[in-house]
C-alpha positions in Angstrom: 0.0 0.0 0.0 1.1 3.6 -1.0 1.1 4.5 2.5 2.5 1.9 4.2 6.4 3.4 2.7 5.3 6.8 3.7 4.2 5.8 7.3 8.5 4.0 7.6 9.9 6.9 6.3 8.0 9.7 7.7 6.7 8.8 10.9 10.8 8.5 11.6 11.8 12.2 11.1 8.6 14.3 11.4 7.9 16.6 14.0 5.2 15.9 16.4 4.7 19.9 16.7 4.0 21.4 13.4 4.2 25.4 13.5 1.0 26.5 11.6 1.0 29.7 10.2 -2.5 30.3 9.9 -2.6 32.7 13.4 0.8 34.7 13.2 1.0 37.8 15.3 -0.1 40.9 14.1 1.7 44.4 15.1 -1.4 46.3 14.0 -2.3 45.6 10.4 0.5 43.6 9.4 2.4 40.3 10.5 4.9 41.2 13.6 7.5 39.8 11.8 10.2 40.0 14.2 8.2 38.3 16.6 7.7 35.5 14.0 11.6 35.3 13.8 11.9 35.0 17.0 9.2 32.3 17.4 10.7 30.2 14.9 13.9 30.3 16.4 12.5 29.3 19.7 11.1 26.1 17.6 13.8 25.1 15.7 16.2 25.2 18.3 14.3 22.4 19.8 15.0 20.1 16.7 11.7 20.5 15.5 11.3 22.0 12.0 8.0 21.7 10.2 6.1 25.0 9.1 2.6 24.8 7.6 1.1 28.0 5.4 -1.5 28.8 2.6 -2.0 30.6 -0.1 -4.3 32.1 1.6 -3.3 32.8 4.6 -2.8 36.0 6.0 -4.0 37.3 2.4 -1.1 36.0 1.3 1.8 36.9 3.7 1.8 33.9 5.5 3.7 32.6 2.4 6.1 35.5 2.3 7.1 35.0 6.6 8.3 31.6 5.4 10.6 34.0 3.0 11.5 36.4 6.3 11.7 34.1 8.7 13.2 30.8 7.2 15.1 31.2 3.6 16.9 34.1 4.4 17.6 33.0 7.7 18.4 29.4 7.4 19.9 26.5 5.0 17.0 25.0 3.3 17.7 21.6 4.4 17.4 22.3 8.1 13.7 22.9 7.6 10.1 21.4 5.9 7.8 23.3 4.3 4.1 22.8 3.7 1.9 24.9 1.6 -1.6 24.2 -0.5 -3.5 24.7 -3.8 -7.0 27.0 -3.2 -9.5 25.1 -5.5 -11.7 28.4 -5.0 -8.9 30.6 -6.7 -8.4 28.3 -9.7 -10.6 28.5 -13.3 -8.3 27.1 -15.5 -5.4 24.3 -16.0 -2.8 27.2 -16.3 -3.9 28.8 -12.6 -2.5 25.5 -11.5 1.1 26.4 -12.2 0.8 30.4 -11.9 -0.4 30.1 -8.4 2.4 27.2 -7.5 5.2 29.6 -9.4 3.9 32.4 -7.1 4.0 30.4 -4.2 7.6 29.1 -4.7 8.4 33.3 -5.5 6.8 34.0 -2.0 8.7 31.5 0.4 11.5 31.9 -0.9 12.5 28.5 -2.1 12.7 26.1 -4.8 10.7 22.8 -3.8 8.7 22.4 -1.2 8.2 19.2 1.2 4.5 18.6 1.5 2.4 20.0 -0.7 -1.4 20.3 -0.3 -5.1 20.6 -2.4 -6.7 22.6 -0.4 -9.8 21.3 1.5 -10.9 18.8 -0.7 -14.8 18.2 0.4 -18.1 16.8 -1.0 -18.6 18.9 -4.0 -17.5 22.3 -4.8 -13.8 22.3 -4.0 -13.4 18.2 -4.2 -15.0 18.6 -8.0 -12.5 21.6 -8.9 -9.8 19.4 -8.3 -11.1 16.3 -10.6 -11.5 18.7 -13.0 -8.6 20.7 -13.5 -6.9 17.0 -13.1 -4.7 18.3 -9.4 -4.1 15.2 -8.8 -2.0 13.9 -11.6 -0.5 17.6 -11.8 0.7 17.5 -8.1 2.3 14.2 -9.1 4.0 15.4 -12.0 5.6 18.0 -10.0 6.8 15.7 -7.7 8.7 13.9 -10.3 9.9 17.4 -11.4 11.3 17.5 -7.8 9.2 20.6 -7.1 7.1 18.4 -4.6 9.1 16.2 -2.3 5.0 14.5 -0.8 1.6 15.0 -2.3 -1.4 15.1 0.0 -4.3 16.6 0.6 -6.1 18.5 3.8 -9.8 17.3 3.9 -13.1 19.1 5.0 -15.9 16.8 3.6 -17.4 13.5 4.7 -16.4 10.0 5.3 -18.0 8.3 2.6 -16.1 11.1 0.0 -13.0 10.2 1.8 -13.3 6.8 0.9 -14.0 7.3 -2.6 -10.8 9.9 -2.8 -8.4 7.6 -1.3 -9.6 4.6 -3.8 -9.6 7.0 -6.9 -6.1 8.4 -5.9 -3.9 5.6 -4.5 -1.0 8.1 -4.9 -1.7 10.1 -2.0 0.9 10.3 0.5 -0.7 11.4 3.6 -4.0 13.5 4.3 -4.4 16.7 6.7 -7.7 16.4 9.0 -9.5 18.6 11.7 -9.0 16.4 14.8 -9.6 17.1 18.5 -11.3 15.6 21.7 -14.1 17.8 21.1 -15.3 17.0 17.4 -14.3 13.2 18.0 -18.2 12.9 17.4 -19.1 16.0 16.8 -21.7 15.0 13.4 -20.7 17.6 10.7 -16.8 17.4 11.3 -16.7 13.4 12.6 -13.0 13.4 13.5 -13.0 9.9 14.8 -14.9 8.5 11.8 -12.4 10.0 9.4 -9.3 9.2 11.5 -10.5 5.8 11.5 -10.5 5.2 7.5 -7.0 6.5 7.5 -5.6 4.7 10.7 -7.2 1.3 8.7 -5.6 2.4 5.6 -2.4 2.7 7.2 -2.2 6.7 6.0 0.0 9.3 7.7 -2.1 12.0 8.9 -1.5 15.6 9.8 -4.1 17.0 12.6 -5.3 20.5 12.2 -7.3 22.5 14.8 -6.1 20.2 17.5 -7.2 22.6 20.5 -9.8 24.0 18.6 -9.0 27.6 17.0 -8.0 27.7 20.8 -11.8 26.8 22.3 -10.3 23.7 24.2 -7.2 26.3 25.5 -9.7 28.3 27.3 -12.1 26.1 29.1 -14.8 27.1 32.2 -12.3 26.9 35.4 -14.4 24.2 37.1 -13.2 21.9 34.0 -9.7 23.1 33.7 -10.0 22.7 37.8 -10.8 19.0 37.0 -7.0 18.7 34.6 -5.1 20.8 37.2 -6.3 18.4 39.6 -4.1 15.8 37.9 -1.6 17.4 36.4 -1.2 20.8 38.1 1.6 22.4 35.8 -0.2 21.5 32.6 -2.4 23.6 30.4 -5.9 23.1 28.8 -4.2 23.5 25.7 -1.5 20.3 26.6 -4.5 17.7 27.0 -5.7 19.0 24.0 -2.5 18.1 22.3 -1.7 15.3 24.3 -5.4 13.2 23.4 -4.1 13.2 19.0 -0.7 12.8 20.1 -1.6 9.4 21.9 -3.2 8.4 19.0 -1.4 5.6 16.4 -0.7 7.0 13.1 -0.5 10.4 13.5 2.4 11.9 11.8 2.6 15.9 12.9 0.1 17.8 14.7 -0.8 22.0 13.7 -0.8 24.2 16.1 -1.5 27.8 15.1 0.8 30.0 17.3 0.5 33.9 18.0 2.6 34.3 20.8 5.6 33.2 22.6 3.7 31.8 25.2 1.5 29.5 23.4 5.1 28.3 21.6 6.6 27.7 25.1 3.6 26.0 26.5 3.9 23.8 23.0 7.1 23.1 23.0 6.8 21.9 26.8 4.3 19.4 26.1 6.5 18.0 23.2 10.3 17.8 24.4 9.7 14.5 26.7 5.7 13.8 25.3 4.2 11.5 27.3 0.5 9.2 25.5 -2.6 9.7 28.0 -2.7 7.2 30.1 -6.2 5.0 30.5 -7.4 7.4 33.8 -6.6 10.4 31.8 -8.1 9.7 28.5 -11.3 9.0 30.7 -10.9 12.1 32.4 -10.5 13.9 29.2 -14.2 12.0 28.1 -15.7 13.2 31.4 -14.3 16.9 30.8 -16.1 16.8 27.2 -19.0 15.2 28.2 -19.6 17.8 30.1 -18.1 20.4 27.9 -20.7 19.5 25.4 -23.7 19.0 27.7 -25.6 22.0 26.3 -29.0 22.7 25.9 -30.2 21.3 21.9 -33.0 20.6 19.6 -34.9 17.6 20.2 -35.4 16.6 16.4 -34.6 13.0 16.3 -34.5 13.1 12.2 -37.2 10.6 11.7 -37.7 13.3 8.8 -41.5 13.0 8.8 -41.6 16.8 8.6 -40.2 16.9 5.0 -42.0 15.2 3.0 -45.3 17.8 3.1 -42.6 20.9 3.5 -43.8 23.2 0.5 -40.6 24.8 0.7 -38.7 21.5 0.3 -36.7 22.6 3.8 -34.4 19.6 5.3 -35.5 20.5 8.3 -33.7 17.9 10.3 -30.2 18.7 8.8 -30.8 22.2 9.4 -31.3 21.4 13.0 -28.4 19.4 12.8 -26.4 22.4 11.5 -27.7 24.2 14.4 -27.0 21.8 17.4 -23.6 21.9 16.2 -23.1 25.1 16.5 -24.2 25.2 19.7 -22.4 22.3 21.2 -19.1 23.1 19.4 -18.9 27.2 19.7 -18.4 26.6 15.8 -19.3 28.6 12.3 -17.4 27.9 10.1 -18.4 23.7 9.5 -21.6 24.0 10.0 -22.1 26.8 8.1 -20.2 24.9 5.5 -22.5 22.1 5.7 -25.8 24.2 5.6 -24.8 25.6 2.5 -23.9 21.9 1.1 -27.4 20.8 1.7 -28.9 24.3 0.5 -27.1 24.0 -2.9 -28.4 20.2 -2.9 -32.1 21.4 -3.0 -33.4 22.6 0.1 -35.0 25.4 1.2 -33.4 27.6 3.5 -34.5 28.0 7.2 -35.8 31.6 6.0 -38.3 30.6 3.6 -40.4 28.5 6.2 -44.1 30.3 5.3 -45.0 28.7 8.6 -47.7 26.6 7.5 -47.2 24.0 10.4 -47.4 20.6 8.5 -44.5 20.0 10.0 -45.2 20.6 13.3 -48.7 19.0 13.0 -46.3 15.5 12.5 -43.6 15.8 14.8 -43.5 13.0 17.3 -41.3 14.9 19.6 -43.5 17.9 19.6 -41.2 20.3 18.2 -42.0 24.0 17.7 -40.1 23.5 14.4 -41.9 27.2 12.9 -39.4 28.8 15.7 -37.0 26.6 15.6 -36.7 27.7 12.3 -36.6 31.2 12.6 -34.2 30.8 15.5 -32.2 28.6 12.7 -32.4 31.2 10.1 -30.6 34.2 12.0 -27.8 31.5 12.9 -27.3 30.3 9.5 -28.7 32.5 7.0 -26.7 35.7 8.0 -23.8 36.5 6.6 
């Protein structure tokens, strides 16, 4: 298997810590970049030396700190860059290579290590790369030497995963959302997804392992409940510490803005210790209870739908909304509202309120509300 060879090589001499570059610290408008020099030096000196950026990011000058803070500053073999193709920024096959070209110009560099598609997902972006043929084209520069690994970071569901990873055997390793908190969370399904790779024997790289920092902040009878165990370590340390323990994960992203949040990182890396049994419980307990907010009742036995004259999927709009509310999250289930939206359904906003639905709800719902309540989460903006 393709990533059996990958998993021997890789697993060897990555990084657990990955520096994203996503969150960089900002001296008013623009990146502090001496900050971000001296960040990086603080991670490199610890041995550990792999950077991940966009094209997108930062509008663009995430790209050119990699420049700043890493080709002008250090031999290019000391380090690994990682950077991705924007399927929403490409129309034709040429883009392909104007926006790599541009890339390459920005960091500084001539090749880089790991090279991404750019949230490949159900539809929209996942079609844009089929299209414009990404896949064979990220392999040719490989064998250019442009591209030392081909991958892909993935937004979309299990089932679409599946059918990537048997249509493109020549992926080298896949980039996923992962943390204790969207484990089972039903729009992002981390564990599902981290499942299909762990059985395929695929490297992974875990983005948004604390969250976009939701899971560094927590209420302080929760983080009362990890201090109680391990005083000296953070919220943001079990966080990392829960996909560290995991089997088959290769590097794990952690969007830094300050020197603090590096130092914290770094602490729970140098000498990483796996969650033991008692603490991987206590972790479970701490997101049980995390999570234990109040949601809609809808039990999407979809009876509502079928007399809908607006053709609403009312049940996966609720979905989208108890999401949101368990998981202090827009961006996903936004994501997937619009998914189902573009499939056919009506929006929460065009309810007419003509209760059929309600008249055959078996739990009772006050869907009319629920609805508008819905609408102002989902439909805005």
């Amino acid at each position: 298997m393709k990533g059996e060879s990958c998993v021997s090589i890789e697993l060897n001499r990555m990084p657990k810590l990955g520096f994203g570059l996503m969150r960089l610290p900002m001296a008013g408008d623009s990146i502090d970049s001496e900050q971000v020099c001296r960040m990086v030096d603080m991670y490199m000196n610890t041995g550990m030396n792999y950077f991940d950026t966009a094209y997108v990011y930062h509008g663009g000058h995430s790209e050119e700190m990699v420049k700043v803070a890493l080709a002008d500053r250090y031999p290019r073999e000391s380090y690994m860059v990682a950077t991705k193709l924007p399927a929403w920024q490409l129309s034709t096959l040429d883009d392909r290579d104007r926006i790599f070209n541009e890339q390459l110009a920005r960091c500084g560099i001539d090749y880089f290590d790991f090279y991404l598609l750019h949230s490949v997902e159900d539809g929209g972006n996942g079609e844009t790369y089929e299209r414009l043929d990404c896949y064979n084209w990220g392999m040719a520069k490989k064998a250019e030497g442009k591209i030392r690994h081909f991958g892909f970071s993935f937004h979309g569901s299990p089932a679409y995963l599946e059918q990537i990873l048997d249509a493109h055997p020549e992926v080298e390793f896949v980039q996923i959302q992962l943390n204790y908190a969207d484990w089972k969370n039903p729009v992002v399904r981390s564990g599902e997804l981290y499942e299909i790779l762990h059985r395929r024997n695929i490297p992974m790289i875990i983005m948004e392992p604390v969250k976009g920092g939701t899971l560094a902040s927590l209420k302080p009878e929760l983080e009362a409940r990890y201090r109680a165990v391990r005083p000296n370590d953070s919220p943001a340390a079990w966080a990392l510490r829960f996909v560290g323990s995991l089997p088959g994960v290769m590097t794990i992203l952690s969007g830094m803005s300050s020197d603090a949040q590096m130092q914290d990182n770094i602490g729970t890396f140098t000498h990483f210790e796996p969650l033991s049994d008692g603490e991987r419980a206590l972790v479970d307990e701490v997101c049980r209870i995390m999570l234990d907010v109040p949601q809609i009742g809808c039990t999407a036995c979809r009876y509502c739908t079928d007399g809908c004259p607006m053709h609403i999927a009312i049940p996966d709009v609720f979905r989208a909304v108890n999401t949101m509310k368990l998981y202090g999250d827009e961006f996903r289930p936004k994501n997937f509202y619009n998914g189902i939206v573009n499939s056919g359904s009506g929006r929460a906003g065009d309810c007419i309120g003509c209760g059929q639905c309600e008249s055959v709800c078996p739990q009772h719902l006050e869907i009319i509300s629920l609805l508008q309540e819905a609408s102002g989460l989902l439909d805005k903006g």
